[in-house]
Structures are given as C-alpha cells and as structure tokens.
N, C-alpha and C positions, 0 to 999 in steps of 0.2 A: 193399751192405746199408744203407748212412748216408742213401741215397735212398729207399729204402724204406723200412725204420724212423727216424722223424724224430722230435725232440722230446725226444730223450732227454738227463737229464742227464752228465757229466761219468762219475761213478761206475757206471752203469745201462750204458752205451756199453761199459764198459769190461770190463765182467762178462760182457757179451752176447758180446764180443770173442774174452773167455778161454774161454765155453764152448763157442763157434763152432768154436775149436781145441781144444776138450779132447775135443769129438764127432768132430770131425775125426779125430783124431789114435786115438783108440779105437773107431770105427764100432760103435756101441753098437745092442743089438735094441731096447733099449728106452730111454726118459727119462720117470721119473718128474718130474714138477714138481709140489713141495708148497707150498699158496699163493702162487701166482705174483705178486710185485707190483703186475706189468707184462707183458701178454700179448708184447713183443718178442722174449723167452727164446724162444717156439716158432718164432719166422720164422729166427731165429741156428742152433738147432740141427737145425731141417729142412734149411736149405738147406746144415747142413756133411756130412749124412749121409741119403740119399734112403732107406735102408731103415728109419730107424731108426719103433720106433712110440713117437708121443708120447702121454702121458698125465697130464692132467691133474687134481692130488689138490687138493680143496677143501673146502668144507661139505657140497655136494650129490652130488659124487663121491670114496671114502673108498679108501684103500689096499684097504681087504677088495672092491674092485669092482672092479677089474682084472681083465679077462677072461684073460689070459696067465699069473695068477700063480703058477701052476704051472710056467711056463717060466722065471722068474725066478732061479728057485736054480741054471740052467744054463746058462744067455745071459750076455752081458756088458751092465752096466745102468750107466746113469747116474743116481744121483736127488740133485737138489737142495732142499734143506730149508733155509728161513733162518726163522735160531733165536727164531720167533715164536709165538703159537700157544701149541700141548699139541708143542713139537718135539722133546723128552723119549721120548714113544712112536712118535711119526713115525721118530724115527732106531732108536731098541729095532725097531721091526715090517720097518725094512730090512735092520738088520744082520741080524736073526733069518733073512730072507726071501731075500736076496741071494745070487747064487753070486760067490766068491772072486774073479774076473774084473774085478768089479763095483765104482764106485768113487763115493763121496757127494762131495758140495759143499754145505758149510757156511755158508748167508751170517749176520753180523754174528756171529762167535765174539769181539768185543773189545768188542760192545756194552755190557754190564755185567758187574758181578763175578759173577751165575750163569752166565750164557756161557761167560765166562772159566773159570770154576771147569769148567764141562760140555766144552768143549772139551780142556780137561787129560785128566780123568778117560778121555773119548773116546781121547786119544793111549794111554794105558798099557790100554787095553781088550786082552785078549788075540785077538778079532776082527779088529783091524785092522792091518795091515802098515805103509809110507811113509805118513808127513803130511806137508801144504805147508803149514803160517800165510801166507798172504798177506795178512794186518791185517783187513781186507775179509772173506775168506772163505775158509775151511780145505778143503784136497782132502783125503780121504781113502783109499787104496787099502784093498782087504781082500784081497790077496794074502799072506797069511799065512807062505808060502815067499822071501818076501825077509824081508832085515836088517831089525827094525824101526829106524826113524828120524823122527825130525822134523824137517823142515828149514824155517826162519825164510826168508821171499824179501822184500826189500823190493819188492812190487808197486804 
C-alpha cells in the first residue's frame, strides 16, 4: 500500500494503517467517510475488506443520501468522522442510524477544549459500549452488551 498511496505524511500513514486493520479485522458492509481529508482512507480500506461499500459523506453527498441507509441499523459499519465541520450532528445522525455492530472513528478528539469536552460527553453517552483514546483518534464501539470502558493506548 506505501507504493501505491505515496506522499503521505507521518500521521496520515499511520491512521490509514490503523483503519486498514480496523476494516480488516471487522469486515464491515459499509465505511461511511465524513469529510475525508485525503482520498488515501478509500484505497486502505478497500483493499482490507473487498465487500465492504464505501461511501463518501461531503458537501455534495450528505448522510440523508445513502442509498443502503436502511440497511445500516443492521450491518456492521464503520464511519469515520474527524471532529471538523457541523461533527456534532454527523456523529448524533450515526449513532441515531447505526446498528450496535457498528463502530465510529473519531479523528482529532485532543484537538481543542470543545473536542475534548465532546469526546468525554461521547464516552458516558448511554449508546456507546468500549472507547480507545488513541491521542489522535478515539474508536468507539456501540455494542452496548459489553462492560462499558475507556481505555487510554499510547498510539
């Protein structure tokens, strides 16, 4: 993949890395990607998961346009959201939308003190199961049948 997607910095590489394996590892039907920084995100998680459908949320295409979003509250999904934007409603219209399966990624939750404060409030939400802090970017699971926890990683 370092041959293919080229260019990238230090941090970018490295996220592409983790979600290469977070697709991997949960073969997800769908990957929302909400303002994608960097179109690299789609070649990392296409090529960890051949079924998965990817979809991209921006200005010109909006969460309410997703053709499958009826299947959403039943699949297992992945949607990445960094906390730029209106990310406020972006994460409210996944959690609302998502089936329990389903697991967000959080970029730049230490960016500033609203971040920080939104990312807290995120963990004690009664929606959400297991959090990762990884500095960088918070995983969220919303498996609501395990222990809730948050676990600190230095990534």
């Amino acid at each position: 993949m370092e041959e293919l997607v080229y260019g990238l910095d230090r941090r970018t590489r490295k996220l592409c890395k983790l979600y290469f394996r977070l697709v991997n590892y949960l073969q997800p039907d769908f990957f929302l990607d909400f303002f994608p920084s960097s179109p690299c995100y789609r070649f990392y998680v296409t090529a960890a998961c051949k079924k998965v459908s990817y979809h991209q949320i921006n200005h010109e295409y909006s969460f309410d346009d997703v053709n499958d979003k009826e299947h959403l509250a039943t699949k297992c999904c992945v949607a990445h959201i960094p906390l730029t934007n209106n990310y406020q409603d972006s994460v409210e219209g996944v959690l609302n939308n998502l089936s329990s399966d389903s697991v967000l990624v959080l970029e730049g939750i230490k960016k500033d003190k609203d971040t920080n404060l939104f990312w807290k409030k995120l963990i004690m939400d009664s929606r959400v199961g297991v959090t990762f802090d990884l500095y960088y970017c918070g995983i969220v699971f919303l498996k609501t049948n395990m222990t809730k926890q948050n676990y600190i990683v230095n990534y």
